[in-house]
Backbone as CSV, one residue per row, in Angstrom:
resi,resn,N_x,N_y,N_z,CA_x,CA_y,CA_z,C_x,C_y,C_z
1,UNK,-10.512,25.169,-11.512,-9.695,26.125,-12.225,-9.450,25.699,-13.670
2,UNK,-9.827,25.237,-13.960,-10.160,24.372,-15.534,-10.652,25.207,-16.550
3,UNK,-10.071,25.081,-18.298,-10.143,26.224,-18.583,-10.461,27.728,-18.219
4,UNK,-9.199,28.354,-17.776,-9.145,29.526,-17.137,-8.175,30.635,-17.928
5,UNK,-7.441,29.630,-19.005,-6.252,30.390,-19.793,-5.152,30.588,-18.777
6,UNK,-5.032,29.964,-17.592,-3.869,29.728,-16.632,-2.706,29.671,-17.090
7,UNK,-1.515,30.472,-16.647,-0.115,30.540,-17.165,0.440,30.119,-16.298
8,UNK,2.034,29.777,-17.111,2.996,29.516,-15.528,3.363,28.301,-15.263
9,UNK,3.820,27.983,-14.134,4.155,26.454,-13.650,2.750,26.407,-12.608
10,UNK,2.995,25.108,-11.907,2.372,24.516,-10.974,2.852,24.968,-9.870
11,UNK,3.025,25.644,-9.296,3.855,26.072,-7.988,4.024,24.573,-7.098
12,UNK,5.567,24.575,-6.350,5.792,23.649,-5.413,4.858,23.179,-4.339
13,UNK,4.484,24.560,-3.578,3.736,24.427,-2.215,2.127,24.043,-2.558
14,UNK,2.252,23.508,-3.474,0.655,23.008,-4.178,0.250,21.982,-2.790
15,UNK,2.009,21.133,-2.290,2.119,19.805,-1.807,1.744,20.316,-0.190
16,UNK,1.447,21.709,-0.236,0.979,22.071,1.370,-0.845,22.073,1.371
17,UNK,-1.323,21.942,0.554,-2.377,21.758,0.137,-3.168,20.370,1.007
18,UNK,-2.804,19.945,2.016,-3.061,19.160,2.452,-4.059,18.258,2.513
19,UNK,-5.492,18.740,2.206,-7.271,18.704,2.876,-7.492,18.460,0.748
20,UNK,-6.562,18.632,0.261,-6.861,18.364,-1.612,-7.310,17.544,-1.758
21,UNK,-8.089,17.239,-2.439,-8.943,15.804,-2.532,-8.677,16.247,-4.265
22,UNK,-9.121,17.137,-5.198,-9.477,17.073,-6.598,-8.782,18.733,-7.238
23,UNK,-7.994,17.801,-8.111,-7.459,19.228,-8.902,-7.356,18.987,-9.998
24,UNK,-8.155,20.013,-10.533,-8.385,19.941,-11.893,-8.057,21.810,-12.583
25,UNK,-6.717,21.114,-13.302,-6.166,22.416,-13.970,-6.210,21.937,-15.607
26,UNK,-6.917,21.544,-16.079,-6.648,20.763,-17.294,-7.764,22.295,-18.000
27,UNK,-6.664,22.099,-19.407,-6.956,22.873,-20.590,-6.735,24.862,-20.344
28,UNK,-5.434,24.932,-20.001,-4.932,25.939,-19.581,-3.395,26.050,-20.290
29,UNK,-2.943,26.604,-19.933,-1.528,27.006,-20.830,-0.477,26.832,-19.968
30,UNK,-0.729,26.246,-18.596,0.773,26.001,-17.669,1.655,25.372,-17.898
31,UNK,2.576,25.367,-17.658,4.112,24.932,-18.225,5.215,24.476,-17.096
32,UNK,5.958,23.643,-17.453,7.026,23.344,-16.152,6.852,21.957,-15.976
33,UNK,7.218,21.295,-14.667,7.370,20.067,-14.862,5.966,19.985,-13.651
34,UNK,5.098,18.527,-14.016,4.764,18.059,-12.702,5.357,18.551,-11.241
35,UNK,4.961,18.818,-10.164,5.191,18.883,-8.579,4.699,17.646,-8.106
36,UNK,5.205,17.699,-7.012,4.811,16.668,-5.884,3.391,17.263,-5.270
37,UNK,2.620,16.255,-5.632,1.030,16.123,-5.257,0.271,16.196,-3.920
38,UNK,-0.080,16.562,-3.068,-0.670,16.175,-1.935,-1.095,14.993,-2.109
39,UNK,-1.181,14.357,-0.597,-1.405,12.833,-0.353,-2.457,12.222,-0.809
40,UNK,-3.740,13.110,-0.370,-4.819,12.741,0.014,-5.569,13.247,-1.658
41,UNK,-5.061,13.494,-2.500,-5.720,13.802,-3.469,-6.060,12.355,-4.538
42,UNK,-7.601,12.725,-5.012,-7.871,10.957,-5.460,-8.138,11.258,-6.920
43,UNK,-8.465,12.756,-7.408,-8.470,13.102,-8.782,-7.513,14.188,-9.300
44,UNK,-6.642,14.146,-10.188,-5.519,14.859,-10.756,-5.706,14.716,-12.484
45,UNK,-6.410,16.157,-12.646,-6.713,16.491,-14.086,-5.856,17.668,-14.471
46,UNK,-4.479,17.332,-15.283,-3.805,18.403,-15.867,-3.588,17.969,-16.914
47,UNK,-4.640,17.642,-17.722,-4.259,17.247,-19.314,-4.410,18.265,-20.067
48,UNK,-4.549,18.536,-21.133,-4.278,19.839,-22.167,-3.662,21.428,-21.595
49,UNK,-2.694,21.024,-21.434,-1.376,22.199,-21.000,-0.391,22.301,-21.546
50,UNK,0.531,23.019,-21.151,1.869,22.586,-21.708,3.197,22.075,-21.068
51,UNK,2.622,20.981,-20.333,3.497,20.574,-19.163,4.388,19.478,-19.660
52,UNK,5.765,19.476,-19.226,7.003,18.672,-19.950,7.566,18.044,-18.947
53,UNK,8.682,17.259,-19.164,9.228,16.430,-18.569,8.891,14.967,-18.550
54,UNK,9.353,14.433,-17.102,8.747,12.777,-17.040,7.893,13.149,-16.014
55,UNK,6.821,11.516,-15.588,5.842,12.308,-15.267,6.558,11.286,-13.939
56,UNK,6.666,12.025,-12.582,7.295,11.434,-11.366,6.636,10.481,-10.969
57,UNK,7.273,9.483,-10.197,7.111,7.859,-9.982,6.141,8.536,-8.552
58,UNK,6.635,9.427,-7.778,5.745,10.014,-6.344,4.319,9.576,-6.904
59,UNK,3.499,9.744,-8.176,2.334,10.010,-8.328,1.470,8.467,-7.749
60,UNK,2.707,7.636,-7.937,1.783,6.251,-7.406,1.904,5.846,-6.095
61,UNK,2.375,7.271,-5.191,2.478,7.066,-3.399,0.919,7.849,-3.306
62,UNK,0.222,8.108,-3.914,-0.775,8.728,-3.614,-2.128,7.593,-3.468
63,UNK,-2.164,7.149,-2.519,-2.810,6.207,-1.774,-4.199,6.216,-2.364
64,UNK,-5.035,7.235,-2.527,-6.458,7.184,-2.676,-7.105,7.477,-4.330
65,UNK,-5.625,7.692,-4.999,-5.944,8.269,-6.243,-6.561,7.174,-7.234
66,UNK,-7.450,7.600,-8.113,-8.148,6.928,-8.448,-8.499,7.410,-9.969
67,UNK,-8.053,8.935,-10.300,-8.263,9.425,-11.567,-6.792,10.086,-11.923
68,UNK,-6.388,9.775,-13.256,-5.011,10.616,-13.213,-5.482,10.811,-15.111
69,UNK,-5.496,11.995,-15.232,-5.558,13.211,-16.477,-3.938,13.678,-17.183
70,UNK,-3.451,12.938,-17.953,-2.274,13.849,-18.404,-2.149,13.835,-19.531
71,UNK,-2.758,13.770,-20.259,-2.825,13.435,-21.911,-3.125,14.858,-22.484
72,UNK,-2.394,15.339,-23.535,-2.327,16.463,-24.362,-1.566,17.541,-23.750
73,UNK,-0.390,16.828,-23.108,0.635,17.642,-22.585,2.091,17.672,-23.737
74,UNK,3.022,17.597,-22.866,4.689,17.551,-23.795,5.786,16.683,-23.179
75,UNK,4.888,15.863,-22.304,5.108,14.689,-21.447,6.555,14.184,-22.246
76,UNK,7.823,13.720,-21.987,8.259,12.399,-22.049,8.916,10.817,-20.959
77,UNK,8.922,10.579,-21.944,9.754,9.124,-21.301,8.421,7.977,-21.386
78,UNK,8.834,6.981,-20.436,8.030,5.872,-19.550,7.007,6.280,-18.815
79,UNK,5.547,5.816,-19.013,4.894,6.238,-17.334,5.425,4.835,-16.938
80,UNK,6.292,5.628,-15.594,6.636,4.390,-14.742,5.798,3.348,-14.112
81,UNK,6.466,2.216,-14.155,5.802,0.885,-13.426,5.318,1.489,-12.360
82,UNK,5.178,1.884,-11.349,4.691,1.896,-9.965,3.374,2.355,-10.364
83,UNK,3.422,3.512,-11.722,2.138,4.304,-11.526,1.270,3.201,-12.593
84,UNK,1.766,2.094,-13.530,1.023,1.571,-13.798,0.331,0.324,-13.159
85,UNK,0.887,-0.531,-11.943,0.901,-0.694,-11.116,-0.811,-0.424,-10.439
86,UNK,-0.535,1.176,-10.004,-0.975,1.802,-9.117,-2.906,1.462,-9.566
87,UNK,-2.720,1.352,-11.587,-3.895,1.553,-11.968,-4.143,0.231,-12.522
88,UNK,-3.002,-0.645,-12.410,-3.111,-2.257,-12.856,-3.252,-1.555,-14.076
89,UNK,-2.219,-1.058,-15.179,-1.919,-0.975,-16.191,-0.753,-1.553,-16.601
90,UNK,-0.871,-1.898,-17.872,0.838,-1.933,-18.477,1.535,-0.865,-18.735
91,UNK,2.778,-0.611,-19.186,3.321,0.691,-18.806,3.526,1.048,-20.657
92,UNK,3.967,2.075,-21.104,3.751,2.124,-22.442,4.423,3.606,-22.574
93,UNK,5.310,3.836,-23.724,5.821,5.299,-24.060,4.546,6.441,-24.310
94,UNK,4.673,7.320,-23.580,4.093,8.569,-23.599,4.910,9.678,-24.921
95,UNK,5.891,9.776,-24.863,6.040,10.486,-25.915,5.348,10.535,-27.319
96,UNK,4.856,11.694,-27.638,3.683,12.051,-28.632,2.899,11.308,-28.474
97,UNK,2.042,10.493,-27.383,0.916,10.057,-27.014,-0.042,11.365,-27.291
98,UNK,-1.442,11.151,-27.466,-2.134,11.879,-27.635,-3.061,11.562,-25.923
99,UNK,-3.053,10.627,-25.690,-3.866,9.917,-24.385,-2.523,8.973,-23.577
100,UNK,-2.462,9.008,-22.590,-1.846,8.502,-21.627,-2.597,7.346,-21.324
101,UNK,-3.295,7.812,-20.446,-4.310,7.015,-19.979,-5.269,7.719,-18.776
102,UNK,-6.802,7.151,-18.660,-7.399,7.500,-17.596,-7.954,6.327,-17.152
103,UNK,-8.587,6.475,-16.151,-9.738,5.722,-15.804,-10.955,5.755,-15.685
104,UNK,-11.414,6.750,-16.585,-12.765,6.864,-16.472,-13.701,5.903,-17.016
């Protein structure tokens, strides 16, 4: 669903999504805060949107994840320790970051 010109938030029940392995909403116009992720998802691309807030500590209970996309959002705060952690990163202010971080 990647560039699609997508509006809106992320809807909640994204997290019923169970069988998710890869979501990629990046470079769309959605707005709102991060949701809680399905478990089993190992790639999460929502970078170039217009998504705000902090980005939730849940993202580093996601066991298999292995790609995380959030850069060219309206992100603030800390990416929290757990999620840097998660990628054996150091943790570093996101606000007006242009790149967060990936792992590609």
């Amino acid at each position: 669903l990647f560039n699609n010109k997508l509006s809106g938030i992320i809807p909640d029940e994204i997290i019923d999504m169970t069988n998710l392995i890869t979501l990629d909403l990046s470079n769309n116009s959605l707005s709102g805060k991060l949701p809680v992720f399905p478990r089993k998802l190992q790639n999460i691309r929502v970078n170039k949107n217009n998504l705000e807030g902090s980005i939730p500590t849940s993202i580093a209970s996601l066991d298999t994840l292995f790609k995380l996309r959030l850069e060219d959002n309206n992100l603030t705060g800390d990416v929290p320790k757990a999620i840097c952690d998660h990628f054996k990163k150091d943790p570093g202010s996101i606000y007006g970051y242009q790149t967060i971080f990936s792992t590609d």
